[in-house]
N, C-alpha and C positions, 0 to 999 in steps of 0.2 A: 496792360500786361498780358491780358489773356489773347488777344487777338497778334500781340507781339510773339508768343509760343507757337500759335497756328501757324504762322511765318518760318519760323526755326525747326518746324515739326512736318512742313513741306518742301521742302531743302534737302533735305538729306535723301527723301524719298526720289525727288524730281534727276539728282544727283547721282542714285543708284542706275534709276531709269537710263540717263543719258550712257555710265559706264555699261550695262547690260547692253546697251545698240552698237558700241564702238567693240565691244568682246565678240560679238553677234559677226560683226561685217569682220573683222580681222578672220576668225574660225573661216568665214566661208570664201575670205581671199585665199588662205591656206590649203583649203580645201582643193578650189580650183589650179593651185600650182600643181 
């Protein structure tokens, strides 16, 4: 169970990560229009 959490407890994290990179590169597409 415990090593099942670690799992569910780095997801969510890895998940912000990826939305923070895709917020990141739209802002600087915008930017350059």
């Amino acid at each position: 169970v415990r090593s099942n959490r670690y799992c569910y407890k780095g997801r969510p994290r890895l998940k912000t990560g990826h939305e923070l990179l895709k917020i990141s590169l739209q802002i600087e597409k915008s930017l350059h229009e």
